[in-house]
C-alpha positions as CSV (number, residue, x, y, z in Angstrom):
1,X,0.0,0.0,0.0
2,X,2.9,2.1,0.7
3,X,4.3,1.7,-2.3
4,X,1.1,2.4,-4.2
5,X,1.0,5.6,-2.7
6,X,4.9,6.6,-3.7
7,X,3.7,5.7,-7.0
8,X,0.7,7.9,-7.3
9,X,2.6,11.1,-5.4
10,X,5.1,10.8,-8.4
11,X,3.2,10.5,-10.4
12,X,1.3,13.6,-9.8
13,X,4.7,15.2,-9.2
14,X,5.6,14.5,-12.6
15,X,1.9,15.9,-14.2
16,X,2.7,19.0,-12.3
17,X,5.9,19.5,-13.6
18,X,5.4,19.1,-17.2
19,X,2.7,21.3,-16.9
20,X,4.8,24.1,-15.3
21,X,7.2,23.3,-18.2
22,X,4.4,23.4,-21.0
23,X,3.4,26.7,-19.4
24,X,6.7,28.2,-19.0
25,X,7.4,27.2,-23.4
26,X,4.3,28.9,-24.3
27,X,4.9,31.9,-21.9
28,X,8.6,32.0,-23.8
29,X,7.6,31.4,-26.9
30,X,7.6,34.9,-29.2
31,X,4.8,35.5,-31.6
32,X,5.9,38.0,-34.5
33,X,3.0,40.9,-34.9
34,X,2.8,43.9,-37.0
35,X,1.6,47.1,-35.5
36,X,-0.3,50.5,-36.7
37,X,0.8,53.6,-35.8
38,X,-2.4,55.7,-34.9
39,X,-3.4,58.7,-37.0
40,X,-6.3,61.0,-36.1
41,X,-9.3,61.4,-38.2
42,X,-11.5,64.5,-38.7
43,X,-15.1,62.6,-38.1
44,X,-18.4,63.5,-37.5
45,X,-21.3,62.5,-35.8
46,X,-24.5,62.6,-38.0
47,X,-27.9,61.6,-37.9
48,X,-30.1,59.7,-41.6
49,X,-33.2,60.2,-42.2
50,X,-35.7,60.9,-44.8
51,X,-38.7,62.9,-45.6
52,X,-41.1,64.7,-47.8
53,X,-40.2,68.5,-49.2
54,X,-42.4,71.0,-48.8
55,X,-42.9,74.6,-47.4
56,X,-43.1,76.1,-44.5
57,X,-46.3,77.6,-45.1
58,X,-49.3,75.6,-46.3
59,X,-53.1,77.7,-46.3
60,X,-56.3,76.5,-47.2
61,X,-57.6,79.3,-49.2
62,X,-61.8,80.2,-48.8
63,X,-64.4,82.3,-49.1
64,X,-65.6,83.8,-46.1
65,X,-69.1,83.7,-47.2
66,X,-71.3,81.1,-48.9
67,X,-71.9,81.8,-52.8
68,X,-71.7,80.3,-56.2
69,X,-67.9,80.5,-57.5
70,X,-68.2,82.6,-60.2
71,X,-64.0,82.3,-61.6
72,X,-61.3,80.2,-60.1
73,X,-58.1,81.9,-62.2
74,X,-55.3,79.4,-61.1
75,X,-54.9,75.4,-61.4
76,X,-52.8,73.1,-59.3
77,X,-49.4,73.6,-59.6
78,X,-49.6,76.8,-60.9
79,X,-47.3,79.5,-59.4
80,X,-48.7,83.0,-58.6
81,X,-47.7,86.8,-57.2
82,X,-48.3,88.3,-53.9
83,X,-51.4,90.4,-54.4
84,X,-52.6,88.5,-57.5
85,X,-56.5,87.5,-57.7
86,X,-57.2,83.6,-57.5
87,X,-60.8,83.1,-57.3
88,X,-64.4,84.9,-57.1
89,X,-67.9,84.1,-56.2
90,X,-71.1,85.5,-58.1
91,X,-71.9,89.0,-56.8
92,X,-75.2,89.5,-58.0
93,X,-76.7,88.0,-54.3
94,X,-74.0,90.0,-52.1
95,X,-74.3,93.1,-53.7
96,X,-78.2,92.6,-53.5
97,X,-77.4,92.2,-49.4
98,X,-75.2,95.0,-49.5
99,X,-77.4,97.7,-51.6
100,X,-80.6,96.4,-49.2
101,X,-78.3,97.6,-46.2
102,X,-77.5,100.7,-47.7
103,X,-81.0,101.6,-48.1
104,X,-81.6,100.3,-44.6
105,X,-79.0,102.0,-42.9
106,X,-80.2,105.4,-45.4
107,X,-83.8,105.0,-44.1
108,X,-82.8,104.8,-40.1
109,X,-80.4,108.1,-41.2
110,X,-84.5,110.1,-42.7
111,X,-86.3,108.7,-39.5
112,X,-83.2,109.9,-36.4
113,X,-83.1,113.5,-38.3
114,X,-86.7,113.8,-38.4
115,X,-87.1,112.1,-34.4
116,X,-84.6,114.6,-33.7
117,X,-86.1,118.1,-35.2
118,X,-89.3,116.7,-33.9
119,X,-87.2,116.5,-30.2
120,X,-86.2,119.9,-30.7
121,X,-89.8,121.0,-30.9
122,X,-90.4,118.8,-27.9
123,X,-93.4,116.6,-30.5
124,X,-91.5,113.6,-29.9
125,X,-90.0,112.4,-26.5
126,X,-87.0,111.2,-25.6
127,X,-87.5,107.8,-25.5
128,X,-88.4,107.6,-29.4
129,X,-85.1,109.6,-30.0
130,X,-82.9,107.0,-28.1
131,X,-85.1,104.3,-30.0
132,X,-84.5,105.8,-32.9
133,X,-80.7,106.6,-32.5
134,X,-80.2,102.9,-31.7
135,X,-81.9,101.4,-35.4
136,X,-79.9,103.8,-36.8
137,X,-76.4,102.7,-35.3
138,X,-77.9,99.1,-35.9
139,X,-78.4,99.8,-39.7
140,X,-75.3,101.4,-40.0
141,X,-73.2,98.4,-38.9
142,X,-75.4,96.3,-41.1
143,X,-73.7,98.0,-43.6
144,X,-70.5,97.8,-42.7
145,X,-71.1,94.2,-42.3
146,X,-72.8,93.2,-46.3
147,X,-69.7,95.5,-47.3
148,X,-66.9,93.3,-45.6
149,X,-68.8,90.7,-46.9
150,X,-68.2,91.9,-50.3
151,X,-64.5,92.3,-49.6
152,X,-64.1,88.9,-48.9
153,X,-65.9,86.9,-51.6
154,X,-62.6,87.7,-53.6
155,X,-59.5,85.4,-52.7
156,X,-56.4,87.5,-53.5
157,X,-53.1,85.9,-52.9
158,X,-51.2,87.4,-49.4
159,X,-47.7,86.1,-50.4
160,X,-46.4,84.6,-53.6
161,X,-46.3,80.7,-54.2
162,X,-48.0,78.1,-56.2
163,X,-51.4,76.0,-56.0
164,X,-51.2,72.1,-54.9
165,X,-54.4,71.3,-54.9
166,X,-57.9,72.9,-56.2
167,X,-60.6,71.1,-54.3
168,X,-63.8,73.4,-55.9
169,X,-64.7,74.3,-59.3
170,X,-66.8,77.1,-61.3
171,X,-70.2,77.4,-61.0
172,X,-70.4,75.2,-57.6
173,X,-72.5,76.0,-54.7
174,X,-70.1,76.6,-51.6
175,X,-70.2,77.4,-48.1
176,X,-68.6,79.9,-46.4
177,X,-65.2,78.9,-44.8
178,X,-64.9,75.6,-47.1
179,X,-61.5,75.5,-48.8
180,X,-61.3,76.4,-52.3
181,X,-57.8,76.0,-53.4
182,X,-54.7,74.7,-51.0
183,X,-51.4,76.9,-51.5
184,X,-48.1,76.8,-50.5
185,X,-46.3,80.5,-49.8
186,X,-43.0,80.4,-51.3
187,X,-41.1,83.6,-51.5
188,X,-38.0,83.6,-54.2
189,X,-37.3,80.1,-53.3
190,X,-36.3,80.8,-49.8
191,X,-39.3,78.4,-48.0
192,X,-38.1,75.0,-48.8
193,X,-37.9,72.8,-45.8
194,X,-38.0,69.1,-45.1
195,X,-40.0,67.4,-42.6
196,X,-38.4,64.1,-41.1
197,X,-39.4,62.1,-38.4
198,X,-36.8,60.6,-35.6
199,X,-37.1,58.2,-32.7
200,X,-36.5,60.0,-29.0
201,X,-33.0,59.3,-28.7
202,X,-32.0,60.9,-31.8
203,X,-34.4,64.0,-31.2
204,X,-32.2,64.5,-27.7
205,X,-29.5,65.1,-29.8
206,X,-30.5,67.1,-32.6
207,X,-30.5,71.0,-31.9
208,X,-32.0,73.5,-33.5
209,X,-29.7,75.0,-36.6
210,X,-27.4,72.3,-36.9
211,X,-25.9,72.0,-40.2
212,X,-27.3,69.2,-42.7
213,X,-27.0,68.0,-46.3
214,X,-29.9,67.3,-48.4
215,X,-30.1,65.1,-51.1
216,X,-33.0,65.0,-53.7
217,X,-32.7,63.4,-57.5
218,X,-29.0,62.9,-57.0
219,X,-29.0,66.4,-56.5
220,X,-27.3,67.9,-52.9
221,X,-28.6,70.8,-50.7
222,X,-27.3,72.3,-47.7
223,X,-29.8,73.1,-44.5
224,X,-30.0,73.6,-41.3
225,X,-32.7,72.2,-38.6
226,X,-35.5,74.7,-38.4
227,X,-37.7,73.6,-35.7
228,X,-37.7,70.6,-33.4
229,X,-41.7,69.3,-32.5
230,X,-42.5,69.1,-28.9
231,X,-44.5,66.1,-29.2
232,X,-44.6,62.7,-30.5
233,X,-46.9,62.7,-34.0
234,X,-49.2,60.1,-33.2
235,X,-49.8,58.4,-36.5
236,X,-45.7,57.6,-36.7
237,X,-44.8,57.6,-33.4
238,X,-41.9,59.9,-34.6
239,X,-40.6,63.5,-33.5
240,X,-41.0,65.7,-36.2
241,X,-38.2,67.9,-37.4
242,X,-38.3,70.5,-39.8
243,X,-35.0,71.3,-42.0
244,X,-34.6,74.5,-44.2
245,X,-33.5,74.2,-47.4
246,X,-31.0,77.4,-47.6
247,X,-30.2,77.1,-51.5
248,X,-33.1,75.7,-53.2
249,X,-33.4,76.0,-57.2
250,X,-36.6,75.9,-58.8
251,X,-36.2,71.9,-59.3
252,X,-38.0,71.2,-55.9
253,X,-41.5,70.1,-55.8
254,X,-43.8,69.4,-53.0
255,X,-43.8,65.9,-52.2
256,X,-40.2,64.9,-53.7
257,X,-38.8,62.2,-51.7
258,X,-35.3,64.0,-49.8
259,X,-32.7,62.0,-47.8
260,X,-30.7,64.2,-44.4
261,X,-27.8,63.6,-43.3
262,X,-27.9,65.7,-39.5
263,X,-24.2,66.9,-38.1
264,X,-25.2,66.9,-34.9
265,X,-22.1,66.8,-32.7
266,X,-20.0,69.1,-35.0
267,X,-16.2,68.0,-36.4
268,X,-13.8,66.1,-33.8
269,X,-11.2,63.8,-34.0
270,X,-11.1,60.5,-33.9
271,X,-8.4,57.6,-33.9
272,X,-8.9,54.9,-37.1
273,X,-7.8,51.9,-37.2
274,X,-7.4,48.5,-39.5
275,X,-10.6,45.6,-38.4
276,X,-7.9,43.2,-38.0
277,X,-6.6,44.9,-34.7
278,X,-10.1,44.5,-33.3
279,X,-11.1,41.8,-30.9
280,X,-13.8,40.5,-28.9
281,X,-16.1,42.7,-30.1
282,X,-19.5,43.2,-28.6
283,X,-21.8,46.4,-30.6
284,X,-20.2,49.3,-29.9
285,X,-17.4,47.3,-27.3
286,X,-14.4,45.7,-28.4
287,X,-10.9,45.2,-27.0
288,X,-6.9,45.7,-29.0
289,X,-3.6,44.9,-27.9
290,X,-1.3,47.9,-27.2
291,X,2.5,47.6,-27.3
292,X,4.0,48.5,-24.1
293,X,7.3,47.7,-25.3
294,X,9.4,45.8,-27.9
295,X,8.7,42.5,-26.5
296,X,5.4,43.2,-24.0
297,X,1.8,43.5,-25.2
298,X,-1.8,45.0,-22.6
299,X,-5.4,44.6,-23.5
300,X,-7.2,47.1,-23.4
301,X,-11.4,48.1,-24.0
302,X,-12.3,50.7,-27.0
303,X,-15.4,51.8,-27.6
304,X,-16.3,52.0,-31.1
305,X,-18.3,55.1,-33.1
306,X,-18.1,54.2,-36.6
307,X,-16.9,52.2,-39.3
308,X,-16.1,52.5,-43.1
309,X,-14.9,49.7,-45.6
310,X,-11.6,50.3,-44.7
311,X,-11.1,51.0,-41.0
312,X,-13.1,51.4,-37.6
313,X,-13.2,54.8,-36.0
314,X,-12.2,54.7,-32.5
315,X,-14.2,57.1,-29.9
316,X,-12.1,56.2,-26.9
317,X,-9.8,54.2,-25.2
318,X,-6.6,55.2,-27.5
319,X,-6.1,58.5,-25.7
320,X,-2.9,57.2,-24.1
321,X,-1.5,54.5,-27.2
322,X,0.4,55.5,-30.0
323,X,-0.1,52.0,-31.9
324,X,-1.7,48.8,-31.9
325,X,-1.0,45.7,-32.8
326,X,-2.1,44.0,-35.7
327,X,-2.1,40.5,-36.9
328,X,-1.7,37.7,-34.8
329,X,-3.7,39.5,-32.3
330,X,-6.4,36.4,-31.5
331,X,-3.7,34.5,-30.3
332,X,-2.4,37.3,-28.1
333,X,-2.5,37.7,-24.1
334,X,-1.1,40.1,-21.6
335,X,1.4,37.6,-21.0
336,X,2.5,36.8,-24.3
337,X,5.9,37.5,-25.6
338,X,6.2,39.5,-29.1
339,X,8.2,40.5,-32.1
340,X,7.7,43.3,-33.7
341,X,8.0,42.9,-37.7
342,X,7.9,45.3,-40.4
């Protein structure tokens, strides 16, 4: 029994020391490695997205009273001048309202002067010249009323732009308030914006006038971020944001499909580096060997912002490396020994 037990002690002895021996081979042994000397980029941050151009002004155009359109003197997507007439009803009822008042308010006028000589003489009392004062300031804002009327069953155009949608026609019976034509104001090109929506996160970084680049047709446009919505648009789910186009040409339409591009942390720099120094990585998490000397290598944690087809931009971790290694590095640890090849 004795000797069993020698046995099995040297045995054990013997596993322990060729392990310790294995160990101490692969500890010496020198893996060759390349590395990268880090360069800074100039990167920035930016936010895609897409949306639908149009203006920043859209009006439903009406009549304020009911009528029969007499002359509608645009069609859709026609363009048209500040001050430029767009559509009339038939007068021949308003001006019947508006001559009836007249005569109205002209026959309260007769009846107060009369009332009032009549007062003089003290025929009439005082009580039928306060009655009578009263139809007659009555009458008289009837008539201001048939004639505002008037004013207003003419639609003239309060800015310039263009028509996108006509939703009456001549000769139809309309009431008053119902929209005739739908317009969007654009002045000299300068109204252009594009409407995008965003999830929450990307909304908490997006500020108002950052810079962005537009791109409709293969054409580009620069903008910046107009207006951020306060709320969530409940038939997207999205925030809306508004970006103004600042050099529009007349090839924009309203409804052309635009893509943004959102700088929305400004220009900084940035380390880049090859995807074959990467390891371990994990979404935005991953880990590279640093050269601490000609023969010594440390892990150590980036975290990642970007990548391109050439190289991964680094957003920190490198602040205190000048290279990293590359090739070789999965069968790297902190205790391996290296050589560093050109």
């Amino acid at each position: 029994m004795k000797i069993n037990k020698i046995l099995i002690l040297f045995t054990i002895i013997s596993v322990m020391s060729c392990n310790k021996a294995k160990d101490k081979a692969e500890n010496t042994e020198v893996i060759p490695v390349k590395t990268f000397d880090l360069r800074n980029v100039n990167n920035s941050s930016s936010i895609i997205s897409t949306g639908l151009i149009t203006t920043e002004n859209e009006t439903k155009l009406a009549f304020k009273v009911g009528g029969v359109i007499d002359r509608i003197y645009v069609k859709e997507g026609q363009s048209f001048s500040k001050g430029q007439l767009l559509a009339t009803l038939k007068l021949t009822e308003i001006e019947a309202q508006v001559t009836q008042a007249k005569l109205g308010y002209e026959k309260s006028k007769r009846d107060y002067n009369r009332i009032y000589s009549l007062h003089k003489d003290s025929v009439a009392t005082l009580e039928q010249l306060q009655n009578t004062k009263t139809l007659l300031e009555i009458a008289e804002k009837s008539f201001e009323q048939a004639k505002f009327n008037k004013k207003y069953a003419y639609i003239y155009a309060t800015s310039s732009g263009f028509v996108t949608e006509k939703t009456a026609n001549e000769g139809e019976i309309i009431q008053g308030g119902s929209p005739v034509l739908t317009i969007n104001e654009n002045n000299n090109q300068k109204n252009w914006i594009v409407k995008i929506g965003v999830s929450d996160s990307d909304w908490v970084t997006i500020n108002e006038n950052n810079s962005c680049k537009i791109e409709v047709n293969g054409k580009s446009y620069s903008g910046i971020v107009s207006q951020k919505s306060k709320a969530v648009d409940s038939n997207s789910g999205t925030f809306q944001i508004e970006i103004k186009i600042q050099n529009a040409t007349k090839d924009l339409a309203v409804g052309m499909f635009a893509k943004v591009i959102i700088n929305v942390a400004g220009n900084k720099n940035s380390n880049a580096i090859p995807y074959d120094a990467v390891i371990e990585a994990n979404g935005k998490n991953a880990f590279v060997f640093i050269p601490t000397s000609n023969t010594t290598v440390k892990k150590i944690p980036i975290k990642i912002e970007s990548f391109n087809d050439k190289e991964v931009i680094v957003a920190n971790g490198l602040e205190n490396a000048s290279s990293v290694v590359i090739g070789n590095s999965p069968f790297l640890n902190e205790k391996s020994k290296i050589k560093i090849i050109k």
